[in-house]
C-alpha positions in Angstrom: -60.0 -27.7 -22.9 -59.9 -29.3 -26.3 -57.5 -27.6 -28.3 -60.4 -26.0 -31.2 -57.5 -24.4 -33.0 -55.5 -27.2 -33.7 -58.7 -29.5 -34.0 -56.4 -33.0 -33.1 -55.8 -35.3 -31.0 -52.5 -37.6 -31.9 -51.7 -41.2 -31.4 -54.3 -42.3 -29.1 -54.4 -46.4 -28.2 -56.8 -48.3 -27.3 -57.1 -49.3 -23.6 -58.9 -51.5 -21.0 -62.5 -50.2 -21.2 -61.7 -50.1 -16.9 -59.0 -47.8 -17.0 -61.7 -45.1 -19.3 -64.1 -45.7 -17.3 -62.0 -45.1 -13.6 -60.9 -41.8 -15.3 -64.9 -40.7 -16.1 -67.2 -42.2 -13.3 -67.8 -39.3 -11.6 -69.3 -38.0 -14.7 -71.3 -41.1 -16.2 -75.4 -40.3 -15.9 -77.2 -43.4 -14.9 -77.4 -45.6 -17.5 -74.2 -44.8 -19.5 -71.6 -46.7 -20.2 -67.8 -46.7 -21.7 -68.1 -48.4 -24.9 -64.3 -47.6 -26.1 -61.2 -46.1 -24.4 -58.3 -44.6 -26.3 -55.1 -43.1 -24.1 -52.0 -41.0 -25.3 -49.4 -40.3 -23.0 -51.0 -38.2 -20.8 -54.7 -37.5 -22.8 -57.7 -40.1 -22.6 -60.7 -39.9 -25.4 -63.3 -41.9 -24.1 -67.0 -43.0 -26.1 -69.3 -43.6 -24.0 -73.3 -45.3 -25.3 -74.3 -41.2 -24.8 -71.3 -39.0 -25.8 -67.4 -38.3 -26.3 -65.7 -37.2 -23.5 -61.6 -35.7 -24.2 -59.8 -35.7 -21.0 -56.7 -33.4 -21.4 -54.1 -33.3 -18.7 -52.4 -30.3 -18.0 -49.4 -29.1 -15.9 -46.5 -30.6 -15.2 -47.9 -32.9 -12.1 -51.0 -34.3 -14.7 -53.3 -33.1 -12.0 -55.0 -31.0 -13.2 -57.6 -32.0 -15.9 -60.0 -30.5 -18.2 -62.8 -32.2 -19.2 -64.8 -32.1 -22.7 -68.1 -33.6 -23.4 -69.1 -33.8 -26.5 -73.0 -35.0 -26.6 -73.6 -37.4 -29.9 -76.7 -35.4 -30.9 -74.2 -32.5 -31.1 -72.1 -34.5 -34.1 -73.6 -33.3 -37.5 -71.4 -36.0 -39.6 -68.5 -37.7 -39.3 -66.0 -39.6 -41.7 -63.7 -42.1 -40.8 -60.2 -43.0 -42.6 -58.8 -46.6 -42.2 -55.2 -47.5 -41.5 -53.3 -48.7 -44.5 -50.3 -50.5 -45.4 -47.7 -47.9 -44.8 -49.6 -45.5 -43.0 -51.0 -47.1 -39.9 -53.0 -45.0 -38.2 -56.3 -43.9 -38.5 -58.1 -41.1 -38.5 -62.0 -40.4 -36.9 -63.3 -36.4 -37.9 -66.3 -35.7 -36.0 -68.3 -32.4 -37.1 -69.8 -30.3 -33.9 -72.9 -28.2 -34.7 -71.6 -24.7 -33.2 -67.8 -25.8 -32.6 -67.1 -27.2 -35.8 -64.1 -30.2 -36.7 -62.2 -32.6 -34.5 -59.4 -35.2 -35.6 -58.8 -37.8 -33.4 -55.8 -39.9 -34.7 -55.9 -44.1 -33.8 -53.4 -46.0 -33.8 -53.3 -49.0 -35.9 -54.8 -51.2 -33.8 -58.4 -49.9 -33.4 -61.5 -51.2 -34.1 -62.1 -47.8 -36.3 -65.1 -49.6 -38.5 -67.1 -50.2 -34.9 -66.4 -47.5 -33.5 -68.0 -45.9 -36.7 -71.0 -48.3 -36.3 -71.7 -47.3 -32.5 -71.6 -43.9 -33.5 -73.9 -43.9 -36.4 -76.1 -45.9 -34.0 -76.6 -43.2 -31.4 -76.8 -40.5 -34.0 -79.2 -41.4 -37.2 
């Protein structure tokens, strides 16, 4: 599960949309699809056109996965922070109504401002 204490996710890159959407087939409803995929080491963050879904891998074989879905009527705000000269990363905070705040932290070379844009889209 997502880790609600710490509230972030570090150094995720962006990946093939494939590879995010082998990882979350099983769980796509009909008409949804994998809009942007972001990978760590061993964690996936996946957006989807209906919701966010964390993937954390766990154990010391990786097989063993936990799943969170994060529907986008769930997010009451978000703010976004873009990568800068000397600090390259950025940074999405989503707000969950009943959870409350997640960090995701992207590297440099995300599209951070559309990403931003899809989300607003499927929550205003």
């Amino acid at each position: 599960m997502v880790d609600f204490q710490n509230k972030k996710l570090f150094k995720l890159s962006a990946e093939k949309l494939e590879k995010g959407h082998k990882v979350v087939s099983d769980l796509l409803i009909p008409g949804e699809e994998v809009i942007e995929s972001y990978s760590s080491v061993r964690d996936r963050l996946v957006f989807t056109n209906k919701r966010i879904i964390v993937i954390n891998v766990q154990g010391v074989t990786g097989k063993k996965k936990d799943y969170t879905s994060i529907p986008y009527k769930k997010i009451q705000t978000f703010s976004i922070e873009t990568s800068g000269l000397l600090d390259i990363d950025a940074e999405l905070t989503v707000y969950i109504s009943a959870i409350g705040m997640l960090t995701f932290e992207l590297s440099g070379g995300s599209k951070i401002k559309a990403l931003c844009a899809a989300i607003s889209e499927h929550i205003l």
